[in-house]
PAKOLBA-863421 format. One record per atom (N, C-alpha, C, O, CB): residue number from 1; atom name; z negated, y, x. Coordinates in steps of 0.2 Angstrom, whole numbers. Glycine has a CB too. Layout:
# PAKOLBA-863421
GUGU num atomo     Z     Y     X
GUGU NUM    CA     Z     Y     X
...
END
This chain:
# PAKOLBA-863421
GUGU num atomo     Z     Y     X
GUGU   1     N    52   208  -130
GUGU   1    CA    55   206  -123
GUGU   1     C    59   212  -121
GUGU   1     O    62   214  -126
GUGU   1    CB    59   200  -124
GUGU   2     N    61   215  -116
GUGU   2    CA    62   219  -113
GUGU   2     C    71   217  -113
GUGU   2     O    73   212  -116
GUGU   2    CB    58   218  -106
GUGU   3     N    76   222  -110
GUGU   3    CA    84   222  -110
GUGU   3     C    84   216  -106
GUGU   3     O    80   213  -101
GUGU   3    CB    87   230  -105
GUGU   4     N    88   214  -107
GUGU   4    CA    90   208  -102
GUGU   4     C   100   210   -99
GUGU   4     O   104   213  -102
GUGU   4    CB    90   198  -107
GUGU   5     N   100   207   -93
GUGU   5    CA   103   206   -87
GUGU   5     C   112   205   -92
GUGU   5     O   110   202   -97
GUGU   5    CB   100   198   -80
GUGU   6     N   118   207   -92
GUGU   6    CA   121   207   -96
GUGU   6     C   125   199   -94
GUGU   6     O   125   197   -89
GUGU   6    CB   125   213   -95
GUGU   7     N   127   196   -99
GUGU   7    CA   129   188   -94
GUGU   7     C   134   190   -92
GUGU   7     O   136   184   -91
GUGU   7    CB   128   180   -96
GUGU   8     N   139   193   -92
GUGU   8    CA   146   194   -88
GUGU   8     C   144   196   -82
GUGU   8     O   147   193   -77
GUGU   8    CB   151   198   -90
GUGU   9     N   138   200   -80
GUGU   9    CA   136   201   -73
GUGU   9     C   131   198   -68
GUGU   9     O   131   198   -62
GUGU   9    CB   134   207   -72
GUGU  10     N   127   194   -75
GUGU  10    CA   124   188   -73
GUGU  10     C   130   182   -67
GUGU  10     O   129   181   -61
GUGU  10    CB   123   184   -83
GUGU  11     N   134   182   -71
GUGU  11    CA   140   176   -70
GUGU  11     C   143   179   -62
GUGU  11     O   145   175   -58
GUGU  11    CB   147   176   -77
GUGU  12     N   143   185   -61
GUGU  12    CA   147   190   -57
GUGU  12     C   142   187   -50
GUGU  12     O   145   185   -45
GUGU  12    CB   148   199   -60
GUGU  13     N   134   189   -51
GUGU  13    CA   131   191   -46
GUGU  13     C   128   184   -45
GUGU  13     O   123   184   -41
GUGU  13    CB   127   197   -47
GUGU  14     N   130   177   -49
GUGU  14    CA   128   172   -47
GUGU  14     C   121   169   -49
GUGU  14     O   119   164   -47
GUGU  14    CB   128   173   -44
GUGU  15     N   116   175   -55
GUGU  15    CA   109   173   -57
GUGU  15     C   111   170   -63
GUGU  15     O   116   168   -65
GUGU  15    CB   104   178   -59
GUGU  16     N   104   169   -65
GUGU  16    CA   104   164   -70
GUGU  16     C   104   167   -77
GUGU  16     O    98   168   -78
GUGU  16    CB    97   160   -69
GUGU  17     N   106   170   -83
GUGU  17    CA   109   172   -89
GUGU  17     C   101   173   -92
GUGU  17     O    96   170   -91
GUGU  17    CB   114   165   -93
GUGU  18     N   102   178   -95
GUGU  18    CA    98   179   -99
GUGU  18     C    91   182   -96
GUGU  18     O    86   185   -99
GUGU  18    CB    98   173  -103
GUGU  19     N    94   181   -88
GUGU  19    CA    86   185   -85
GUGU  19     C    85   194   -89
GUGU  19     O    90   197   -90
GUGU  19    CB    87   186   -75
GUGU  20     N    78   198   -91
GUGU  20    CA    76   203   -91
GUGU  20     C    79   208   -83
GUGU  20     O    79   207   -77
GUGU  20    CB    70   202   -94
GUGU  21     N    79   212   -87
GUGU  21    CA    82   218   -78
GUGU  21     C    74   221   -75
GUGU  21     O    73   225   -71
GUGU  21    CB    89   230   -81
GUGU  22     N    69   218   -78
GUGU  22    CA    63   220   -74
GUGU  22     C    63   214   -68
GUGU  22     O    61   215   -63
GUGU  22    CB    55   221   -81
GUGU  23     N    65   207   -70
GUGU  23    CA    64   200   -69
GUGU  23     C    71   200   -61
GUGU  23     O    72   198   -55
GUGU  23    CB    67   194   -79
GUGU  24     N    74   202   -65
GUGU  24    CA    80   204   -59
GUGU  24     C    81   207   -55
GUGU  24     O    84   205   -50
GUGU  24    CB    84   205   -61
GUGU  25     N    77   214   -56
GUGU  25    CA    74   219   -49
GUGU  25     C    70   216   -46
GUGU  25     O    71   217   -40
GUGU  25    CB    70   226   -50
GUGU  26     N    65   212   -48
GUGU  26    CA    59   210   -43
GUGU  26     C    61   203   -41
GUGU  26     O    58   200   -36
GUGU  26    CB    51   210   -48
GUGU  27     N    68   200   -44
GUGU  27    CA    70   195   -39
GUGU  27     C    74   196   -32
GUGU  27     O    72   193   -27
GUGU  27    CB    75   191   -42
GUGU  28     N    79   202   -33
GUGU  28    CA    81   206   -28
GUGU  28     C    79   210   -24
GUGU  28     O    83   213   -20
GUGU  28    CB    84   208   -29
GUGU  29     N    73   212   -24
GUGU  29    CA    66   211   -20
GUGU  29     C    66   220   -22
GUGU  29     O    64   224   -17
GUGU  29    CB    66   207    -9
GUGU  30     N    67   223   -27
GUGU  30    CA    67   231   -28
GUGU  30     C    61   231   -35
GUGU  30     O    62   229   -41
GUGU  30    CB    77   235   -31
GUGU  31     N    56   232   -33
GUGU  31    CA    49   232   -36
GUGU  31     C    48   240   -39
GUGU  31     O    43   243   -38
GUGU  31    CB    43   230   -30
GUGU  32     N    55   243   -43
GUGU  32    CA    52   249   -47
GUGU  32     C    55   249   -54
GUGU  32     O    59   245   -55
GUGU  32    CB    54   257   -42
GUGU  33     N    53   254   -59
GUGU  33    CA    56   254   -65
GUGU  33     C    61   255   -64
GUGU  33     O    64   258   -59
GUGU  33    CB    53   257   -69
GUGU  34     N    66   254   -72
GUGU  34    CA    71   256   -74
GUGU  34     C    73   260   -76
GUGU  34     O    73   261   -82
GUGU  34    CB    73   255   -77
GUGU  35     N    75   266   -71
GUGU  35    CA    75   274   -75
GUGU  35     C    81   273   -79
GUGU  35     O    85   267   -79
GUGU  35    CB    76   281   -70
GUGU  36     N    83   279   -82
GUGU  36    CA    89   280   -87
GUGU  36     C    96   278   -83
GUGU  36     O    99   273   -84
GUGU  36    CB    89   290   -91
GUGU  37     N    97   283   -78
GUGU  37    CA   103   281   -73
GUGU  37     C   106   274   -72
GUGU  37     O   112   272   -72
GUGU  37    CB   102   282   -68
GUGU  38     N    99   271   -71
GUGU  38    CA   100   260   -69
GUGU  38     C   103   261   -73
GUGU  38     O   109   261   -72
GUGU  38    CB    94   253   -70
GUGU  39     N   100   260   -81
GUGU  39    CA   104   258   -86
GUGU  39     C   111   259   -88
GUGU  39     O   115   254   -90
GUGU  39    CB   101   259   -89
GUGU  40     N   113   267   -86
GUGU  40    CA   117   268   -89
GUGU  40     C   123   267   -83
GUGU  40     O   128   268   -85
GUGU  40    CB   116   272   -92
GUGU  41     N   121   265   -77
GUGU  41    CA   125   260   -72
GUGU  41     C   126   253   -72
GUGU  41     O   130   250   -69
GUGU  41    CB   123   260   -66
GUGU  42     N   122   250   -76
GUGU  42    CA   123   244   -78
GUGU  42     C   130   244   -86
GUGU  42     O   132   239   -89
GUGU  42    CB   114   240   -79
GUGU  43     N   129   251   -86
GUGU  43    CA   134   251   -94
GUGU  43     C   141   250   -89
GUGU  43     O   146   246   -91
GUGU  43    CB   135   259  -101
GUGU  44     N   141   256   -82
GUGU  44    CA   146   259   -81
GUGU  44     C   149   251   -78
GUGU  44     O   154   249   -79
GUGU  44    CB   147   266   -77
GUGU  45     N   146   249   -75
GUGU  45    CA   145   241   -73
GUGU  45     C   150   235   -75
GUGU  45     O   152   230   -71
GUGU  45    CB   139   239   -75
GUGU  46     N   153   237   -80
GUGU  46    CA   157   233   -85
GUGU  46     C   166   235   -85
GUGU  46     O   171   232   -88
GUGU  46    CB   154   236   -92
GUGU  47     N   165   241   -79
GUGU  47    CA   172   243   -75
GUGU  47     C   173   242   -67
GUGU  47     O   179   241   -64
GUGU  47    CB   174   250   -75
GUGU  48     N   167   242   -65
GUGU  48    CA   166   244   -58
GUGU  48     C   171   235   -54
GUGU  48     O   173   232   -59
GUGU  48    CB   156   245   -57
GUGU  49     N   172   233   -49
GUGU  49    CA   172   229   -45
GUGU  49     C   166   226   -44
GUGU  49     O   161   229   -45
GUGU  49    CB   175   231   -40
GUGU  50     N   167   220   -41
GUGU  50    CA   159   218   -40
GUGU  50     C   156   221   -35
GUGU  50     O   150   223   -35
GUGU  50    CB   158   211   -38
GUGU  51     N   162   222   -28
GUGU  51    CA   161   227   -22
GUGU  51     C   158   233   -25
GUGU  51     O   153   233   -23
GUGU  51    CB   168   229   -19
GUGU  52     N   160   238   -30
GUGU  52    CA   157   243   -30
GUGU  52     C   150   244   -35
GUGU  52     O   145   248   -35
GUGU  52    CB   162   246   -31
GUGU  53     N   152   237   -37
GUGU  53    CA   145   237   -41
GUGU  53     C   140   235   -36
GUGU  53     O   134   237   -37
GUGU  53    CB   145   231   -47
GUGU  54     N   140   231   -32
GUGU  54    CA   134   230   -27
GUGU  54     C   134   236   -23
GUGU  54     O   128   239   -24
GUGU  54    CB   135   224   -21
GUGU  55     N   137   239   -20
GUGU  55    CA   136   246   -16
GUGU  55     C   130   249   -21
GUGU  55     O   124   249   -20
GUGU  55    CB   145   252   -15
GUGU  56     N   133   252   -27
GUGU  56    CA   129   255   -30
GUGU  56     C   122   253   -31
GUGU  56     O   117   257   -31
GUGU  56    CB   133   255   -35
GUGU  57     N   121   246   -31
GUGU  57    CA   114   243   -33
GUGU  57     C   111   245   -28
GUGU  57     O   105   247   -28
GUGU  57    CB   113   236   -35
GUGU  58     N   114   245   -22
GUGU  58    CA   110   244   -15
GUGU  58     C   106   251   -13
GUGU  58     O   101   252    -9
GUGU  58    CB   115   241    -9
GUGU  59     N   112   257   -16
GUGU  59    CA   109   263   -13
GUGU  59     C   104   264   -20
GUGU  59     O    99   267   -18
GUGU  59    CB   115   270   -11
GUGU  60     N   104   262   -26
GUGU  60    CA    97   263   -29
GUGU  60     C    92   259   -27
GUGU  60     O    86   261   -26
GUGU  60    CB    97   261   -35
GUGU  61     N    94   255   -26
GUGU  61    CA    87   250   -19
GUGU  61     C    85   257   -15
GUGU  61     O    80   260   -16
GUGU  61    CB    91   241   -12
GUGU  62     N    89   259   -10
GUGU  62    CA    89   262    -5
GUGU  62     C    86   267    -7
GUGU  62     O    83   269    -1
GUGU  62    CB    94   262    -3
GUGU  63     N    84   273   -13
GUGU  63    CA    84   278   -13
GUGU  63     C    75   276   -16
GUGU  63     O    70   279   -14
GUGU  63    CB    91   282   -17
GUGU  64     N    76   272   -21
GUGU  64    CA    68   270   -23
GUGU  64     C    66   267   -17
GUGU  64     O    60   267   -17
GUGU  64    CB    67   264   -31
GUGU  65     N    69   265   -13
GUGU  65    CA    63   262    -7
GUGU  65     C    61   270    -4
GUGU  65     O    55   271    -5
GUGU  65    CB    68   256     2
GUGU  66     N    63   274    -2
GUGU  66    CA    61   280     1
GUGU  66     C    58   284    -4
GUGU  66     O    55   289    -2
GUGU  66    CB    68   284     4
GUGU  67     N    58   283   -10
GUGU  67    CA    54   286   -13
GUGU  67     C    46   282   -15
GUGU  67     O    42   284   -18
GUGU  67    CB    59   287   -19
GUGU  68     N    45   276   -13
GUGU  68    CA    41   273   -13
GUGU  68     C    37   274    -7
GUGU  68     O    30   274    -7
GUGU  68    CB    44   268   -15
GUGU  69     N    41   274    -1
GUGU  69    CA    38   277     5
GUGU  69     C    34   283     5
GUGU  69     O    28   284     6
GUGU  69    CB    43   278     8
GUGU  70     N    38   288     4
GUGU  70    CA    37   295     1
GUGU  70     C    29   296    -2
GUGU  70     O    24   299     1
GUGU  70    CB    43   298    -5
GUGU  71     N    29   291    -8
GUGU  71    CA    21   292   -11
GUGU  71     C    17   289    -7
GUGU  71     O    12   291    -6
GUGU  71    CB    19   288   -18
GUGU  72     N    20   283    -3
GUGU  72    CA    14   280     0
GUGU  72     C    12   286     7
GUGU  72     O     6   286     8
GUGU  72    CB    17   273     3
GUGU  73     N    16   290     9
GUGU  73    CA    13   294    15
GUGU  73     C    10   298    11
GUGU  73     O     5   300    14
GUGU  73    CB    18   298    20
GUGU  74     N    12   302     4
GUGU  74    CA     8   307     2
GUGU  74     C     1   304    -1
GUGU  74     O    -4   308     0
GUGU  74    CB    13   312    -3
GUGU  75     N     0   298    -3
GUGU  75    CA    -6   295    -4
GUGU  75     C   -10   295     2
GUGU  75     O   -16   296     2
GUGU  75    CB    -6   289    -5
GUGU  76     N    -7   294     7
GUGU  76    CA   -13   292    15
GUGU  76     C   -13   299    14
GUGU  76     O   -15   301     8
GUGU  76    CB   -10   287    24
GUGU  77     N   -11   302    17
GUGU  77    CA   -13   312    17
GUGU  77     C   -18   316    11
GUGU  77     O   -22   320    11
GUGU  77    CB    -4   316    15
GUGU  78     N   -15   311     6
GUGU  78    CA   -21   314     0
GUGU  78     C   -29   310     2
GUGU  78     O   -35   312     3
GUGU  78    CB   -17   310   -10
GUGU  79     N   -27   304     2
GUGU  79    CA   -34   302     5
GUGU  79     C   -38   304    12
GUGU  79     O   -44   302    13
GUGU  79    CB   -34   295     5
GUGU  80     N   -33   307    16
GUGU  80    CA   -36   309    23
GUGU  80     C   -41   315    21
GUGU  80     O   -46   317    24
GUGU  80    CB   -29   311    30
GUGU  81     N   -38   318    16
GUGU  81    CA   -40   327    15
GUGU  81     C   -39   327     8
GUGU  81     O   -33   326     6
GUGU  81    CB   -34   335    19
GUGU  82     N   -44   327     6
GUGU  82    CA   -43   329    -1
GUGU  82     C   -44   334    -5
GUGU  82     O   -43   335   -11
GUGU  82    CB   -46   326    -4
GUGU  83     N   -45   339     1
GUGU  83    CA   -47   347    -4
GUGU  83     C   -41   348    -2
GUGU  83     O   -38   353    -4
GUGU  83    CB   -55   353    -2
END
């Protein structure tokens, strides 16, 4: 079984305890892996405000959405022209 969700931030952010953080990105609708950084924002996490702790989540949402974008244009482009 994979890391799970810490339950003090579980409690903080209102989910359900014991969720995995693969379980918990794809509830908050961010459908990419856990790089090293997540994690080690979910350590720094343990000081932060809840305020700053959501800002933070949201611009990693935000930056893997554009990065997810990104492959998707360079896929259509790779498939238009492939040499």
């Amino acid at each position: 079984m994979g890391e799970t969700f810490p339950d003090e931030l579980s409690d903080a952010f209102g989910v359900k305890r014991g969720l995995r953080l693969d379980d918990l990105l794809a509830e908050v609708g961010a459908d990419f892996k856990i790089y090293r950084k997540d994690l080690e924002m979910a350590e720094r996490a343990r000081t932060y405000t809840h305020t700053q702790l959501k800002q933070d989540i949201d611009e990693q949402i935000k930056i893997e959405k554009r990065r997810r974008h990104q492959r998707k244009i360079d896929s259509l482009a790779f498939s238009k022209d492939p040499s």
